[in-house]
SERO-4910 file (N, C-alpha, C, O; in steps of 0.05 Angstrom, whole numbers):
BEGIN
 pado doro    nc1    nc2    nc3   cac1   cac2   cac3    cc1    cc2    cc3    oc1    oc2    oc3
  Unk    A     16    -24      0      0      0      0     17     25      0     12     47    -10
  Unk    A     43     16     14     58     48     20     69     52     -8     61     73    -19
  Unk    A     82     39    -19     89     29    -56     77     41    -67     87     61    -78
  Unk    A     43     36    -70     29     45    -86     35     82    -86     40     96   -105
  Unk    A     33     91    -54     23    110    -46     54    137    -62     53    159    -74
  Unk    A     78    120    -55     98    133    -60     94    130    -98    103    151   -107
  Unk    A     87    118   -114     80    119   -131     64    141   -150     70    154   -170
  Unk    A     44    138   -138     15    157   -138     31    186   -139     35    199   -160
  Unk    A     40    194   -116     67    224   -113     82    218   -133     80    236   -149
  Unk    A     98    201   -140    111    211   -168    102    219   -188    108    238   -203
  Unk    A     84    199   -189     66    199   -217     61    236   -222     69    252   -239
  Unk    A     43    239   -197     34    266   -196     57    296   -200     55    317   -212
  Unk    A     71    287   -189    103    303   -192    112    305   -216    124    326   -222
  Unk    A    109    284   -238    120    274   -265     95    290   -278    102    310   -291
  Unk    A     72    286   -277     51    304   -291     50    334   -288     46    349   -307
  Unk    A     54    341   -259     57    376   -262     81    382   -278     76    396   -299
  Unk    A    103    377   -274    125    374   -288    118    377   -319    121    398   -331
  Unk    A    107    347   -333    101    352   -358     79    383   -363     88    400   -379
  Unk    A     58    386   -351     35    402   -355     46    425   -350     28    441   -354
  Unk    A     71    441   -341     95    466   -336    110    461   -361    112    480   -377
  Unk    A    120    442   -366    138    442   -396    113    455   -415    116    475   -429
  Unk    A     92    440   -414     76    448   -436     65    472   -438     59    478   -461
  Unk    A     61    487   -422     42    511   -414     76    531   -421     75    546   -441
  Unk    A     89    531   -413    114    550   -430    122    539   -443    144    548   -451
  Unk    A    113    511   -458    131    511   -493    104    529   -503    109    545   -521
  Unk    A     75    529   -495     58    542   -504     62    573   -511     54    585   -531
  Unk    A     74    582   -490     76    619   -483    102    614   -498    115    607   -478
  Unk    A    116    613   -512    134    608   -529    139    610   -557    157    624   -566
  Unk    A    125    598   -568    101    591   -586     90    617   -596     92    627   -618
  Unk    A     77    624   -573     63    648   -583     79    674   -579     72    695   -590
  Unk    A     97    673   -567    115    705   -572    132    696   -604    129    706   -626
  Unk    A    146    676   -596    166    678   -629    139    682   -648    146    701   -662
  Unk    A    109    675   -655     92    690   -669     88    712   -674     86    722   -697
  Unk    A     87    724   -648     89    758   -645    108    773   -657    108    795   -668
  Unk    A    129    752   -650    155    765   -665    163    762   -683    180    777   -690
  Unk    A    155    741   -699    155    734   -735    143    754   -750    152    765   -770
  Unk    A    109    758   -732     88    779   -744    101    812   -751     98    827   -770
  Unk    A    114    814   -728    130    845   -729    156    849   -749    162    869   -763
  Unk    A    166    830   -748    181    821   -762    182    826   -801    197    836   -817
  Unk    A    157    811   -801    142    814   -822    138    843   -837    143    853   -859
  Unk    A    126    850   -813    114    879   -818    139    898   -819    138    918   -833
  Unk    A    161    893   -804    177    920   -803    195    910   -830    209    929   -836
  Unk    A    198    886   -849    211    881   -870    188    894   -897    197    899   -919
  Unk    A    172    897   -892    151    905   -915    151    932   -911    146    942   -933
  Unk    A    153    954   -892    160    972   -893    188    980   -894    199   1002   -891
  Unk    A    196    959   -898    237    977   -901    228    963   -933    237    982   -947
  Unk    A    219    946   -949    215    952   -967    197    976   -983    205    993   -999
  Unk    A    177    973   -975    163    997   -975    180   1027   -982    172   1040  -1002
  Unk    A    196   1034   -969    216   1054   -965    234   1057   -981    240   1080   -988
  Unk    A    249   1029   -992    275   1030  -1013    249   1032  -1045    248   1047  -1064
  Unk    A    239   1018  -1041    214   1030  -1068    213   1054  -1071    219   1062  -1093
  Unk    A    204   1076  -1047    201   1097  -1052    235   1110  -1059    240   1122  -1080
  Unk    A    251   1105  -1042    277   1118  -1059    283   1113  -1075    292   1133  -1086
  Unk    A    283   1090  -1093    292   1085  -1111    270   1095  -1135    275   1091  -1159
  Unk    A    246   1107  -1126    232   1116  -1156    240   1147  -1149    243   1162  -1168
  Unk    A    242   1155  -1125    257   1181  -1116    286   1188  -1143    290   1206  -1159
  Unk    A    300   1162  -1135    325   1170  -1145    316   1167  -1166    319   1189  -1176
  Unk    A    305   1149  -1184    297   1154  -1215    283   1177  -1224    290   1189  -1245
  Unk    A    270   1182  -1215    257   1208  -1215    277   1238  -1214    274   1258  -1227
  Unk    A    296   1231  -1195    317   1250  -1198    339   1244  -1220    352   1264  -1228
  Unk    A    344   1220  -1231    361   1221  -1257    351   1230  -1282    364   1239  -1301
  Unk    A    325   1226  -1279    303   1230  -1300    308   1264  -1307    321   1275  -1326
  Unk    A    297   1273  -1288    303   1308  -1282    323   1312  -1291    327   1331  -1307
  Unk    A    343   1295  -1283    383   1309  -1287    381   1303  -1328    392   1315  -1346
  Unk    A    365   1283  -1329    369   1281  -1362    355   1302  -1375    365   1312  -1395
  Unk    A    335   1310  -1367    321   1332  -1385    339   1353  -1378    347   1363  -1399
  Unk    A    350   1364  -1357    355   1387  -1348    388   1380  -1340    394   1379  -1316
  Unk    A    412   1374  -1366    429   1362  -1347    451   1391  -1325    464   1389  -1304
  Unk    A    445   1413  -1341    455   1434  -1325    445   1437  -1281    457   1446  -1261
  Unk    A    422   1426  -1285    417   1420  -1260    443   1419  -1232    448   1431  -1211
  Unk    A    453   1396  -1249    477   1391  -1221    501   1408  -1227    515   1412  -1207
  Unk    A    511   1421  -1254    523   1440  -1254    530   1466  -1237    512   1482  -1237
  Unk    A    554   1474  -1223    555   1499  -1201    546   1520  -1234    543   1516  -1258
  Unk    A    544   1546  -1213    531   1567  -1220    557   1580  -1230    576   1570  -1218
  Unk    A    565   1602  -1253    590   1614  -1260    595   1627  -1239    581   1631  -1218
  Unk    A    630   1637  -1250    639   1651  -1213    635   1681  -1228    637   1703  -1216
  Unk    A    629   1680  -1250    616   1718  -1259    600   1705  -1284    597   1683  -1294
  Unk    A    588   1738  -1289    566   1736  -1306    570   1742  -1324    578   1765  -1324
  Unk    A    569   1731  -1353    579   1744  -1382    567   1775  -1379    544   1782  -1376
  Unk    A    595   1792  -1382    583   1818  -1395    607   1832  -1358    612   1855  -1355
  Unk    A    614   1814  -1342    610   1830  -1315    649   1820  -1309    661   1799  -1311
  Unk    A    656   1841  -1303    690   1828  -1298    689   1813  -1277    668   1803  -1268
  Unk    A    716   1810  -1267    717   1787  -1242    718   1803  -1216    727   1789  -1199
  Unk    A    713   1821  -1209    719   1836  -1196    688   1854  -1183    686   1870  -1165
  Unk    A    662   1841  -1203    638   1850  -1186    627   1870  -1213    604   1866  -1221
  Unk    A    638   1883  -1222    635   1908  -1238    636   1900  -1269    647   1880  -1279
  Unk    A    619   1922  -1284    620   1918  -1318    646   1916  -1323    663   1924  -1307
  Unk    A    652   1905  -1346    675   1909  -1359    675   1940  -1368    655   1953  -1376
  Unk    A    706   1948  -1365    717   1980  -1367    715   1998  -1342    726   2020  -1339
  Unk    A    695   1981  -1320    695   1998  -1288    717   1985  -1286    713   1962  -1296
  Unk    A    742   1987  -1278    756   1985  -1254    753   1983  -1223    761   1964  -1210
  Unk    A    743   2003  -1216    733   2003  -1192    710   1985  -1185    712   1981  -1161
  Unk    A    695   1975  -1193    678   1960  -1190    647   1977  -1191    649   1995  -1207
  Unk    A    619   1977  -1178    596   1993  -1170    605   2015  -1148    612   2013  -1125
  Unk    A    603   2034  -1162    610   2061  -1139    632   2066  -1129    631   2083  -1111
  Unk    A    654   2057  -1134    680   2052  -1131    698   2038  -1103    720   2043  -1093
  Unk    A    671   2017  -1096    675   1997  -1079    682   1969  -1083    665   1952  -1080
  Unk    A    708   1965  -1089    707   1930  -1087    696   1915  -1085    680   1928  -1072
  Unk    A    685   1887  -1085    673   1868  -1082    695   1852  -1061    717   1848  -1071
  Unk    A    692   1845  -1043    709   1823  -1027    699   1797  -1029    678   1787  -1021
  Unk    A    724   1785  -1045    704   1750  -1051    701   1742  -1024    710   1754  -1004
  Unk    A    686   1717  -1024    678   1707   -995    695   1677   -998    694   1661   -980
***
């Protein structure tokens, strides 16, 4: 009878045991889900994103082809204007003030 009894307690010891393994392989289970799901979602918006740059940047080569002066700097004077700020034949420059380059 005592056999049986010390039995019976294991048994029972061995089942909570299993029924704890199972109940957190369960909660387990369901976070790596959670986290596949987000997962998911934050890869479809980083795609999402390189789509949009990349029709961004086409869209900007596009522009640079019609318009290729676009990325071109600006002249350092203006036809018609010496280097110095002033028409050609001023010397002195507007009012007979220098220009100080920057």
């Amino acid at each position: 009878m005592a056999g049986l009894l010390i039995l019976g307690v294991i048994m029972a010891i061995f089942l909570l045991y299993a029924a704890d393994r199972a109940v957190k392989a369960r909660a387990r289970a369901r976070q790596l889900s959670r986290m596949n799901r987000r997962l998911a979602a934050a890869a479809a918006r980083s795609e999402e994103q390189q789509a949009e740059r990349q029709a961004a940047d086409a869209a900007s080569a596009e522009l640079t082809s019609v318009m290729p002066a676009i990325n071109l700097r600006p002249p350092v004077t203006l036809p018609g204007q010496a280097e110095n700020g002033g028409a050609r034949g001023d010397a002195a420059g507007a009012g007979g003030q220098r220009r100080r380059p920057r």
